[in-house]
Structure formats: C-alpha cells, structure tokens
Backbone as CSV, one residue per row, in Angstrom:
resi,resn,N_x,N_y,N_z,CA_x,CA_y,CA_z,C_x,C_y,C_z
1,UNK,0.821,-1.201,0.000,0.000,0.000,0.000,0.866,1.267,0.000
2,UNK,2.017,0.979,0.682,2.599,2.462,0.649,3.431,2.300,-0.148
3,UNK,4.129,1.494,-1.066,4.807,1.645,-2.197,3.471,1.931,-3.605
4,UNK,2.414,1.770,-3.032,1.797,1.828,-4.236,1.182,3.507,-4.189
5,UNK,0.971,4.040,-2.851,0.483,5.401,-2.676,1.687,6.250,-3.107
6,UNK,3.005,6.156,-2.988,3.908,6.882,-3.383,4.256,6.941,-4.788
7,UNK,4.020,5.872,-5.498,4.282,5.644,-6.891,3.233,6.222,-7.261
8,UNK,1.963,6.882,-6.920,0.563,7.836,-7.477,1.142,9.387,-7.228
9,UNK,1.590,9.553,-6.209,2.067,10.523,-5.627,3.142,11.095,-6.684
10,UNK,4.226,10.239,-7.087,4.986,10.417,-7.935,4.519,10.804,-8.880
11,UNK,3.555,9.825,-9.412,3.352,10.411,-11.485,2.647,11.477,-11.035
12,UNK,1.683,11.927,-10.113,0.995,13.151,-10.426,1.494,14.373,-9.830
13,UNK,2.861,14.495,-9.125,3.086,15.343,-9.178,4.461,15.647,-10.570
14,UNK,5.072,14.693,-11.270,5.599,14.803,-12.659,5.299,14.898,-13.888
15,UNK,3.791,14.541,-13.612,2.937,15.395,-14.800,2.093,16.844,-14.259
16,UNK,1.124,16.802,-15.505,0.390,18.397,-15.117,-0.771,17.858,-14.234
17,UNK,-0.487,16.445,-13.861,-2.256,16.635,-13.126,-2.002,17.641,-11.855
18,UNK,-1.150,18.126,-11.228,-1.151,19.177,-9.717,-0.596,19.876,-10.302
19,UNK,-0.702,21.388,-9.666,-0.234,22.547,-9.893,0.788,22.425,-9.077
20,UNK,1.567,23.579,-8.832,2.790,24.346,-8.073,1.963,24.353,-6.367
21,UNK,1.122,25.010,-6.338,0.050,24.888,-5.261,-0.192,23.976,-4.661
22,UNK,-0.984,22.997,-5.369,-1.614,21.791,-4.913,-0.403,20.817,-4.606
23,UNK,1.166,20.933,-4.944,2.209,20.009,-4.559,2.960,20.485,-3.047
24,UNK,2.515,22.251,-2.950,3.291,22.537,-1.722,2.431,22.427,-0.847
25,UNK,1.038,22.796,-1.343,0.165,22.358,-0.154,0.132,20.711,0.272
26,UNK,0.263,19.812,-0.606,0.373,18.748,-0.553,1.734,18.160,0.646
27,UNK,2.932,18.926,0.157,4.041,18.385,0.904,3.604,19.463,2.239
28,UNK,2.701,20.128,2.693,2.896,20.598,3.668,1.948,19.741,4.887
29,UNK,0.984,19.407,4.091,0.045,18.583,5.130,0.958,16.768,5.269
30,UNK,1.535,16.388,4.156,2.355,15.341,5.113,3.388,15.779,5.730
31,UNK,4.388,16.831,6.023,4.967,17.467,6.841,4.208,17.851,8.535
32,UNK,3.392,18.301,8.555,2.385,18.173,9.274,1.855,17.282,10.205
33,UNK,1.561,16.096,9.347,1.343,14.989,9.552,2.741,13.825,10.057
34,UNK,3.612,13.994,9.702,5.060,13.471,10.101,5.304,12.657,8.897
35,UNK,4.736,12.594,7.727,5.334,11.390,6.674,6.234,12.363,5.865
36,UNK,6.945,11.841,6.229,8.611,12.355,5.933,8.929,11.850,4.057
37,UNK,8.531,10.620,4.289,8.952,9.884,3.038,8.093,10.833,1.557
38,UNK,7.333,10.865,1.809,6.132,11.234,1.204,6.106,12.917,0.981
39,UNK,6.571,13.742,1.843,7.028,15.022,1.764,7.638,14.944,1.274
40,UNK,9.320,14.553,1.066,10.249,14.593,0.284,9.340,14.198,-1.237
41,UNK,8.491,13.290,-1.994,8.517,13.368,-3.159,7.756,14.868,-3.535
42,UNK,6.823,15.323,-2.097,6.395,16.337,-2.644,6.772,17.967,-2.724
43,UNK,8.118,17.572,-2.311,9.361,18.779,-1.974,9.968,18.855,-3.630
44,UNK,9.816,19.929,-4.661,11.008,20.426,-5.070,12.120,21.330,-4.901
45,UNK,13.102,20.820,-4.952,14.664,21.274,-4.378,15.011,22.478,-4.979
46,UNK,13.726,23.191,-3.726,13.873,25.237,-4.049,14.097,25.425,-2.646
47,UNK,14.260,26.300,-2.766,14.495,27.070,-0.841,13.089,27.247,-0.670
48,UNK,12.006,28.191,-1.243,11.057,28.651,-0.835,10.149,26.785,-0.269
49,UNK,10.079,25.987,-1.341,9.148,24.980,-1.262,9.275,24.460,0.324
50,UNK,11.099,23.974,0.617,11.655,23.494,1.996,11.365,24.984,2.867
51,UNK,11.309,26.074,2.994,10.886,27.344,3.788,9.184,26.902,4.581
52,UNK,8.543,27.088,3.540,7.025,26.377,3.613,6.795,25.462,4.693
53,UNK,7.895,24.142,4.529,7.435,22.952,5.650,8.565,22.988,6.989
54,UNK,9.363,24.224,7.068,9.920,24.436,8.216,9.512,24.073,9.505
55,UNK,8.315,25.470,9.687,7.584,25.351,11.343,7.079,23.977,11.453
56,UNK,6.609,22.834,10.431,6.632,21.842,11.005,7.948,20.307,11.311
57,UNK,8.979,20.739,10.410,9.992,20.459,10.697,10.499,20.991,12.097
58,UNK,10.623,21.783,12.598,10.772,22.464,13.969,9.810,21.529,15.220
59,UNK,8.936,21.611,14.659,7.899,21.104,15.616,8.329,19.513,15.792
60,UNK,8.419,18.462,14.801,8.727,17.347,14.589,10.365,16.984,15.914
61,UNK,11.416,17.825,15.060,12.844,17.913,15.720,12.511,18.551,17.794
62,UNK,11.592,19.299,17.874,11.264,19.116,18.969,10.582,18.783,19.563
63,UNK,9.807,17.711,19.235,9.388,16.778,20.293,9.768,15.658,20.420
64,UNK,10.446,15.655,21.637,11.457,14.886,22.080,11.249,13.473,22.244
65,UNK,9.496,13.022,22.942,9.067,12.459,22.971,8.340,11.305,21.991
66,UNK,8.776,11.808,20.706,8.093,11.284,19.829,9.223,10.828,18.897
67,UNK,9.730,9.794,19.246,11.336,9.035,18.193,11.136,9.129,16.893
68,UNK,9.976,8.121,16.386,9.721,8.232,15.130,9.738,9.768,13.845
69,UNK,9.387,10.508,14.542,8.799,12.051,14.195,10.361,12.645,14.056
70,UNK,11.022,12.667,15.040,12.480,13.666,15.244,13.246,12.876,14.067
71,UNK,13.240,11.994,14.473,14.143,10.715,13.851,14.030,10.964,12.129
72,UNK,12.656,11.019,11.620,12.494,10.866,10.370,12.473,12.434,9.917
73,UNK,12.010,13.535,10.664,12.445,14.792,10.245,14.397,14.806,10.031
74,UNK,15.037,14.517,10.810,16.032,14.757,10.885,17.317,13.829,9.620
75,UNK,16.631,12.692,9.233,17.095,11.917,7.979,16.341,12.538,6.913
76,UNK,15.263,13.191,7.338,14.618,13.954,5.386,15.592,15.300,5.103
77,UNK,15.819,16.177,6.267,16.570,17.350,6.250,17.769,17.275,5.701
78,UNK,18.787,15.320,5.911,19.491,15.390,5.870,19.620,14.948,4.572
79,UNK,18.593,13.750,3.773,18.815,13.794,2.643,18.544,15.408,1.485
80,UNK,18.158,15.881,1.906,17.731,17.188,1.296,18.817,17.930,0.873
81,UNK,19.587,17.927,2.297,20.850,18.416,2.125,21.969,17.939,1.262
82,UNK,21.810,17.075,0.901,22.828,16.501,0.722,22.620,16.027,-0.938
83,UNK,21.780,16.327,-1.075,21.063,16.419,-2.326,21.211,17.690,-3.090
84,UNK,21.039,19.015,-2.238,21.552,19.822,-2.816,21.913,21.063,-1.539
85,UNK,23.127,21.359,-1.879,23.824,22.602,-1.091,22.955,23.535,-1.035
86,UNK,21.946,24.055,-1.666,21.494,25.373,-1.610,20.360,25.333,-0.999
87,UNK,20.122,24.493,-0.293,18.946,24.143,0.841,19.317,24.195,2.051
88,UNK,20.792,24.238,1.978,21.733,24.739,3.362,21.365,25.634,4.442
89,UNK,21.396,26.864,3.565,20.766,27.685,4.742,19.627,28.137,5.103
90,UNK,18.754,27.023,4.318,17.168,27.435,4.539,17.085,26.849,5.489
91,UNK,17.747,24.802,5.611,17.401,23.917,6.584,18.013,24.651,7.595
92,UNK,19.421,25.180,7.923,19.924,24.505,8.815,20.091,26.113,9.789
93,UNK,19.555,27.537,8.684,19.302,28.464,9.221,18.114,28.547,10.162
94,UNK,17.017,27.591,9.553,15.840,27.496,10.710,15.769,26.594,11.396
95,UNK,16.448,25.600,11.246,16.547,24.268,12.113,17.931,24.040,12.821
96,UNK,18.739,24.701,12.899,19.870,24.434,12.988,19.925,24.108,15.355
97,UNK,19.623,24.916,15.334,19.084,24.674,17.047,18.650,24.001,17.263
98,UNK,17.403,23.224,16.759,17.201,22.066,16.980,18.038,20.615,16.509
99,UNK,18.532,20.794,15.469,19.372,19.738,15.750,20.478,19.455,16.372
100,UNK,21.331,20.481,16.608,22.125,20.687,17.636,22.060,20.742,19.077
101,UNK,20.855,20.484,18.994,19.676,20.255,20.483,19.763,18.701,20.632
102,UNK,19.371,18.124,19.780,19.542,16.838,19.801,20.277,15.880,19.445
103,UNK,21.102,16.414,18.649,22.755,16.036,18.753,23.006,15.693,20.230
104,UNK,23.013,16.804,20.837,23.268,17.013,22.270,22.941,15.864,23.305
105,UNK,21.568,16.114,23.173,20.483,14.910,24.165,20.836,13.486,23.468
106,UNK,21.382,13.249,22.481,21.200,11.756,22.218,23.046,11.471,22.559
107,UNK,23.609,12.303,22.321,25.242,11.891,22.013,25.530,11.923,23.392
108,UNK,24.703,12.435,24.474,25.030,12.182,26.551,24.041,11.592,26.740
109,UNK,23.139,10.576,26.048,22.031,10.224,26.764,20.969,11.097,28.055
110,UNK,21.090,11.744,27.578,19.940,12.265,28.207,18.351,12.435,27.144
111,UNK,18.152,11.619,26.036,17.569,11.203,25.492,17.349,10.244,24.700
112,UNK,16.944,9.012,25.342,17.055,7.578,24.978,16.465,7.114,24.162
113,UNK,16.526,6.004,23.030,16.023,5.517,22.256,16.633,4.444,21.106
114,UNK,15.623,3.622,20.589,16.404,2.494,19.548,17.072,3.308,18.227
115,UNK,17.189,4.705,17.929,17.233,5.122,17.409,18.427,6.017,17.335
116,UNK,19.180,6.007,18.682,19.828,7.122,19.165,21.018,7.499,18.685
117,UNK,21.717,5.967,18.656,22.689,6.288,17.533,23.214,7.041,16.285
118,UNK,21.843,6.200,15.665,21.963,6.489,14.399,21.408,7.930,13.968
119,UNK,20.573,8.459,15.202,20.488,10.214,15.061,21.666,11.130,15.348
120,UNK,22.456,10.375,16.607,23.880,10.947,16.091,24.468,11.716,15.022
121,UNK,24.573,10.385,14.312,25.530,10.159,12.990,24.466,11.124,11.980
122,UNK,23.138,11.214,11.535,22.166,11.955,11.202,22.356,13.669,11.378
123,UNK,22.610,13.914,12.566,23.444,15.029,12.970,24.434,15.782,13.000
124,UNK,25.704,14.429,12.797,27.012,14.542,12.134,26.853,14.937,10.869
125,UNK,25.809,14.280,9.731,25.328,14.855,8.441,25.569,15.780,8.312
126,UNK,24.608,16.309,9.104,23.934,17.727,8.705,25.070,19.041,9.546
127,UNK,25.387,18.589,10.132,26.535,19.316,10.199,27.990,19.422,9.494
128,UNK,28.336,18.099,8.890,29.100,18.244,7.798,29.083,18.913,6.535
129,UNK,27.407,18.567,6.145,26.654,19.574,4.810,27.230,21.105,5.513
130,UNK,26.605,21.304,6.546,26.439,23.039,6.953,28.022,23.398,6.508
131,UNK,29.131,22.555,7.568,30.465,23.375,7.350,30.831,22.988,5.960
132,UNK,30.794,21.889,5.382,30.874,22.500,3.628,30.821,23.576,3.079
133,UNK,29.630,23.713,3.620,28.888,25.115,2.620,29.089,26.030,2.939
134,UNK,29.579,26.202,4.507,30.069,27.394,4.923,31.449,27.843,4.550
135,UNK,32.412,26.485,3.917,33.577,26.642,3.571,33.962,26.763,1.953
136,UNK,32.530,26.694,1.178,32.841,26.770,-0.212,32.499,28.146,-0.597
137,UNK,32.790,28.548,-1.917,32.831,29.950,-2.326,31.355,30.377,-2.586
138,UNK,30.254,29.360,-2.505,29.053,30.012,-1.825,28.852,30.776,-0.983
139,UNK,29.336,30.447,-0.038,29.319,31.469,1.324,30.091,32.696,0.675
140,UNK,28.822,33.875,1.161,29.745,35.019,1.115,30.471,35.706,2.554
141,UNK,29.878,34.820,3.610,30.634,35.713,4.584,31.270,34.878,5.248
142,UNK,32.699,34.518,5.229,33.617,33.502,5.516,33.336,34.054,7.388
143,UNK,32.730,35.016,7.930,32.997,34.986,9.554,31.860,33.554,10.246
144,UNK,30.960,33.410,8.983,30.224,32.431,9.561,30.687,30.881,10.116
145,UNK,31.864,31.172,9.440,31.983,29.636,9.190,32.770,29.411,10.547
146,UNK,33.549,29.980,11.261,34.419,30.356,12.542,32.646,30.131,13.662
147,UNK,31.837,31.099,13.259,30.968,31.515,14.504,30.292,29.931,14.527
148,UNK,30.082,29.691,13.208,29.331,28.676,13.341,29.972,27.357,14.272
149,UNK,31.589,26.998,13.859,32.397,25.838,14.752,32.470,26.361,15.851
150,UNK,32.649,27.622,16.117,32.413,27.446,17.905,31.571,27.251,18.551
151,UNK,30.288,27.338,17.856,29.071,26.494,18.755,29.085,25.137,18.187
152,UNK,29.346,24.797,17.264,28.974,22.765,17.199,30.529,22.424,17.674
153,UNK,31.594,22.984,18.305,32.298,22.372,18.620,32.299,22.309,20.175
154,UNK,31.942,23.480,20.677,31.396,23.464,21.931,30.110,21.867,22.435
155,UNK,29.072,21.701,21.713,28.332,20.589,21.677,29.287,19.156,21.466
156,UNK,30.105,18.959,20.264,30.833,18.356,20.392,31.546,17.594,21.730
157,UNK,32.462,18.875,21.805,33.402,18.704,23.008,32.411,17.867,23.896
158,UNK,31.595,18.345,24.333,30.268,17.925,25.425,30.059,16.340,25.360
159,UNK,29.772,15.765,23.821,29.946,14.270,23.631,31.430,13.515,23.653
160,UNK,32.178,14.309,23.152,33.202,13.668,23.564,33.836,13.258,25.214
161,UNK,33.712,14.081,26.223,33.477,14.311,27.525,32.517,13.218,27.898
162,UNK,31.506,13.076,27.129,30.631,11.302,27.815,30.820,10.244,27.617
163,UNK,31.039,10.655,26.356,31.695,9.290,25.744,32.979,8.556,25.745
164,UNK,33.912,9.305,25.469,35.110,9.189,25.624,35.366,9.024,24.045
165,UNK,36.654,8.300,24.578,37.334,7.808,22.640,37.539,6.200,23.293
166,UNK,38.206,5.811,21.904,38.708,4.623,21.902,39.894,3.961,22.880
167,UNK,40.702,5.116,22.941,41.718,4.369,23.569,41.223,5.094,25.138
168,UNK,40.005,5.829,25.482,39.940,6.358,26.749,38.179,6.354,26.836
169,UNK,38.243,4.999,27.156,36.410,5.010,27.368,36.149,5.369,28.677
170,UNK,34.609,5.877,28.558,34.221,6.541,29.787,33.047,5.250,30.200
171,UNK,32.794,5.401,31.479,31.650,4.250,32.075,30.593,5.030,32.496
172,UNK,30.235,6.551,31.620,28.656,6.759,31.829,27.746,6.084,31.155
173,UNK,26.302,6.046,31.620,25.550,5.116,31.197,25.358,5.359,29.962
174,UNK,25.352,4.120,29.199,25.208,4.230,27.766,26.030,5.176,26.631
175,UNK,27.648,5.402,27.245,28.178,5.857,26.937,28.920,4.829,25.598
176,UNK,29.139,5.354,24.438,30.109,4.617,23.371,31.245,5.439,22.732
177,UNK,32.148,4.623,23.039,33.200,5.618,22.019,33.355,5.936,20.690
178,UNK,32.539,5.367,20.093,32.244,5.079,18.286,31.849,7.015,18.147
179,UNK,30.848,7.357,19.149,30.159,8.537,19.027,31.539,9.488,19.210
180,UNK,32.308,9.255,20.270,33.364,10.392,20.981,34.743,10.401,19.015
181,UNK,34.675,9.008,18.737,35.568,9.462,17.907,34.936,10.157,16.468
182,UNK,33.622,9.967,16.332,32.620,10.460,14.757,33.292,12.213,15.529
183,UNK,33.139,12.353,16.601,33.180,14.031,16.639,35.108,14.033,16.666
184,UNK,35.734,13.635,17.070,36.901,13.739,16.720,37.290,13.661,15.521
185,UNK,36.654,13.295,14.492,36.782,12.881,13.081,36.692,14.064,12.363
186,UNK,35.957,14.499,12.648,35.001,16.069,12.577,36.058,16.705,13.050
187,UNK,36.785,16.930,14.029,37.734,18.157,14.531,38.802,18.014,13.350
188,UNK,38.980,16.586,13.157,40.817,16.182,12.486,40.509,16.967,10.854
189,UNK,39.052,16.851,10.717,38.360,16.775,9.025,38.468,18.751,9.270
190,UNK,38.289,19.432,10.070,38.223,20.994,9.919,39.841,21.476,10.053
191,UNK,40.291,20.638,10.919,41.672,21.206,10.850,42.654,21.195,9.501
192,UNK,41.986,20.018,8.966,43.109,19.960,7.985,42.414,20.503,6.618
193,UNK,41.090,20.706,7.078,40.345,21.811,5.582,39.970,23.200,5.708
194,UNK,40.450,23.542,7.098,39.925,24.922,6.827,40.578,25.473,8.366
195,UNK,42.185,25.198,7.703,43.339,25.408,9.294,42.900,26.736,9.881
196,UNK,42.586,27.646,8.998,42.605,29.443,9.458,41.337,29.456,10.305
197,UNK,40.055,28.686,9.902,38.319,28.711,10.799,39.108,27.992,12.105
198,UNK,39.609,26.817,12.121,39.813,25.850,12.902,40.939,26.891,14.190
199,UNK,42.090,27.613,13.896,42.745,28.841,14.553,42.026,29.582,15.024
200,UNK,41.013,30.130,14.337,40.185,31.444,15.143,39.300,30.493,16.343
201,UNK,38.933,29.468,15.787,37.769,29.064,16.491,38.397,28.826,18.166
202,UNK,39.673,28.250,17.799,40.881,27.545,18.779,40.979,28.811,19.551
203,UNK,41.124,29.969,19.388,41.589,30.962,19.846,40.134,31.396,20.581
204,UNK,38.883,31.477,20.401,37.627,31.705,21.159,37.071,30.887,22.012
205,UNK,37.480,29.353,21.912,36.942,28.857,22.896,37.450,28.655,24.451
206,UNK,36.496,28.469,25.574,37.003,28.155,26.740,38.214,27.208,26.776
207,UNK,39.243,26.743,27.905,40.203,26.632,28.127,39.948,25.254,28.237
208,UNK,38.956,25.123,28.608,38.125,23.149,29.333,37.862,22.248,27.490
209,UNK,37.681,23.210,27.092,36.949,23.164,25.593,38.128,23.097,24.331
210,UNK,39.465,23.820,24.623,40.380,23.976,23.769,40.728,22.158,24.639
211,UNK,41.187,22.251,25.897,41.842,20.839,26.074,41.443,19.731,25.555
212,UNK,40.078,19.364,25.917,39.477,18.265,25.311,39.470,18.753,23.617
213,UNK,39.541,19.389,23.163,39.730,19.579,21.757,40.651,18.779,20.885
214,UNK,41.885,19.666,21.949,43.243,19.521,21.433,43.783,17.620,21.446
215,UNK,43.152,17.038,22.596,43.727,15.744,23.357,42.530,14.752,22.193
216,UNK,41.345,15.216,21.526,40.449,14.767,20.552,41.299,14.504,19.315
217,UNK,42.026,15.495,18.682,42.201,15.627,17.773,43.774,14.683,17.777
218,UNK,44.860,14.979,18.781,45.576,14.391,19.053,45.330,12.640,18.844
219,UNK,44.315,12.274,19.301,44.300,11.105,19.787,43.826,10.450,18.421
220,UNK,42.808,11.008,17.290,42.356,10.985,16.242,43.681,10.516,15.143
221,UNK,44.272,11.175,15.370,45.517,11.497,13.788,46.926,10.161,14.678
222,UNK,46.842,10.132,15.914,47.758,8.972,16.153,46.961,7.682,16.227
223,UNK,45.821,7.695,15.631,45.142,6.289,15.399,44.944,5.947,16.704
224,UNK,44.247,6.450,17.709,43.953,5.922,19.098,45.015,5.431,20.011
225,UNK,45.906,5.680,19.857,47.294,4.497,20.050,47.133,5.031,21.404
226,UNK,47.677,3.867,22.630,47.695,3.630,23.835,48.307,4.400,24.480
227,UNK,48.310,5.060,25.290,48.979,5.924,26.260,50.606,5.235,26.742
228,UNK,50.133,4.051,27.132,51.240,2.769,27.297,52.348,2.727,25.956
229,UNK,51.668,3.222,24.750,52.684,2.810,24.100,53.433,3.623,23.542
230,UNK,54.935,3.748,22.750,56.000,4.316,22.671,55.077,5.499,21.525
231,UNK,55.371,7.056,21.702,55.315,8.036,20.963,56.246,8.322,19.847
232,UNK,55.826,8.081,18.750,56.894,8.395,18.156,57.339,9.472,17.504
233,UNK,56.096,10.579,17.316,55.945,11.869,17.148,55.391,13.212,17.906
234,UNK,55.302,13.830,18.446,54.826,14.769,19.083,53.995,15.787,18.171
235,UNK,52.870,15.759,17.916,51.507,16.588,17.191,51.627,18.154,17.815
236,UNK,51.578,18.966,16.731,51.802,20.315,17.703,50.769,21.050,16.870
237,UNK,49.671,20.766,17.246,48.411,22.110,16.758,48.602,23.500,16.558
238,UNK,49.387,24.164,16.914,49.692,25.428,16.887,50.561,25.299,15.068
239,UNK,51.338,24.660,14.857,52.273,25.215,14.646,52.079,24.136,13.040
240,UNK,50.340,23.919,13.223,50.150,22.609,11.765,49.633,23.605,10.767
241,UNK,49.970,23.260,9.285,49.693,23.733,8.367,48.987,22.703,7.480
242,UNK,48.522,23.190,6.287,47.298,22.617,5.633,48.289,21.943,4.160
C-alpha cells in the first residue's frame, strides 16, 4: 500500500495533473502529519518549497518524545541536504538549534532511544553539509563559518566528555566511544580543511573546551594508540599547516 500510494504521488506530481500549489500544499500537510517519506517526493529542491514545511519540521525535531517524528524529520533534512547545497541555509538556518539540540540529548544520553545512535551520525550529516557550505565559495561571509564551529564544537566537546574515545572510554551510562571518535573525526576533518576557521575558532573557545579539543584531535591522527605505548611523534596544533 505504501509503495503503491507513493508511486501515485509520484506520477501526479511529474505530470500536469497538480499545480505548483496543490504540490506545496500537498508536501505541507504530510509534513504536518510526520510522513517524511512522502514530503520529500512532494518537496522540489527550491528554498522557498523546503521554507514552507519548516515550522513543522521544527515542531517534529522538537518533540522529544516522539522518536519516530524527530528521527524521520532529521534523515529527510538530511537527505535534502545533501542532495543539494542550496537548501543549506534554509534547513539549517531554521533548524539548525534544533538539531544541535539533539545532537546534544542523544550523544550524553539524556535522550534515549532504539534510534539514538543512528540520530547521532544523522546530525554529524547535517553538520558536515552546513560546514561545507560554509567553507565553499558560496558562502559570502567567511565569519560564519568560525561563529558557526564554535558552537557545534562546543556541543561536540560535550559528547566527547561522555563518551570518551577509543583508547579512553568513559563508564557513563550508555556511553560509546564510536560517538566520541565520529566528533573527533570532525575536529581532524576541519583542521586539515579549513586550518585558518579551525585557529580562530581555537583561539575563542574556553580553556576546558580547547583541552578536550586539542587531546580529541591528538588522539584521532595517532590512530587511538595507547597511552602505554612508545610516541613516536609529538603533534603540535599550533604550529600545523594545511
């Protein structure tokens, strides 16, 4: 039934049977409604169309209580994105708090679910899309891209701190290190693409926030390697070039 309602959905919005109208009103009431799958066919990849089903994207990403709803808003946003860059700052200008909200709550458990993981990594997405785009010659105002890593690295830091890493697991509940190193991955992936954002950012954050940063990124690029075991290089962040 629902491969067969989507395949109707499809031909009539790729022919003339719906207007421009009748497809945004269309993707707005399953937005609304939470069918994610089904919005996306009735989303074309304009800013204004994704603008339209925002406030209920917002609504979906915050309620916390409702897995299915966050969960599937937050994989449509991300295929969207990723589909096309220029939906960047429609999604992630109006949604961007909320997912970084729940980045948050799922990567310290303080919001549980069969799902939790993999909203993580969903999050990691959409934050990889954002600093892309903030780092390609789209962006016209390169200060964003600095303002923007000091708040998702600040959140970051925060999961890394619960989680731990690999070679330094932590025993809070439901803590994994898989999560502590996806955000270390993320620090090693800005430093070495965008050394000058990654400097300023280094230079604004708290002192608690640069350490665990620095000991993230460290621990990332020497392949987790054991504290126990012989160093054979000394990593000097200050002084790395691109």
């Amino acid at each position: 039934m629902r491969d067969s309602f989507h395949a109707i959905i499809k031909h009539c919005i790729s022919t003339d049977a719906v207007s421009n109208d009748e497809r945004r009103l269309c993707a707005e009431k399953m937005a609304k409604s939470g069918n994610w799958d089904t919005w996306k066919l009735c989303i074309k990849r304009d800013p204004s169309d994704v603008a339209n089903s925002m406030p209920y994207i917002k609504i979906a990403l915050s309620d916390h209580s409702n897995e299915p709803s966050y969960a599937g808003a937050l994989a449509s946003i991300a295929d969207m994105m990723k589909d096309s860059s220029d939906l960047v700052p429609t999604i992630f200008g109006s949604a961007g708090p909320h997912v970084l909200e729940l980045f948050h709550l799922c990567g310290t458990c303080l919001l549980q679910g069969s799902s939790r993981t993999q909203s993580c990594a969903t999050c990691m997405k959409i934050v990889m899309f954002t600093f892309q785009y903030l780092s390609s010659p789209k962006s016209v105002d390169g200060t964003k891209e600095a303002e923007f890593l000091n708040v998702v690295f600040g959140v970051l830091v925060g999961i890394v701190a619960y989680n731990g890493l690999p070679n330094e697991p932590n025993s809070n509940p439901g803590s994994d290190p898989a999560l502590g190193r996806m955000c270390a991955q993320f620090f090693v992936h800005v430093l070495r693409s965008s050394p000058a954002a990654f400097k300023q950012c280094m230079a604004s954050v708290d002192a608690n926030v640069r350490v665990t940063l620095e000991s993230s990124v460290r621990a990332d690029m020497s392949s987790y390697a054991s504290h126990a075991a012989p160093i054979k290089k000394k990593l000097n962040l200050k002084s790395f070039k691109k």
